[in-house]
Steps between C-alpha positions, in 0.01 A plus 500: 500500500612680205291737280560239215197304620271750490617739239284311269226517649480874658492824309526855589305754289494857568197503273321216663366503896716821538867275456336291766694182447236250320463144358579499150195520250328589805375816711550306771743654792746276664309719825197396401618084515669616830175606599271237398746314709509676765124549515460048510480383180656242401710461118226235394245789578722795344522301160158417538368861491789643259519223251785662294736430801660210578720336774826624409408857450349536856822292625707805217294757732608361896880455356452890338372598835759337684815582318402849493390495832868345672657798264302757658297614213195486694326756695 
């Protein structure tokens, strides 16, 4: 997957979250979807408690996480 899909959806700011790569319009980290994630909850239950996110940002935030990952951008 290309960073066209998620381009418009992910923003890095080096005034916001310290350049922490976020959702756009949001303070939201792509870490901290990774980490609801990780820690069970399901996308029904992340949109539920952050109601300015939807679907196809969180889905923006696993392909972020992913492409960057298989480059070796990731610690």
């Amino acid at each position: 997957m290309d960073s066209s899909y998620y381009l418009p959806y992910i923003e890095v700011n080096p005034d916001k979250r310290f350049g922490k790569p976020c959702i756009k319009g949001t303070r939201i980290t792509v870490a901290d979807i990774l980490e609801m994630l990780a820690d069970g909850m399901t996308q029904t239950e992340i949109i539920s408690e952050h109601p300015n996110l939807n679907a196809l940002q969180i889905k923006a935030a696993l392909a972020y996480a992913s492409c960057h990952i298989s480059k070796g951008a990731a610690a």
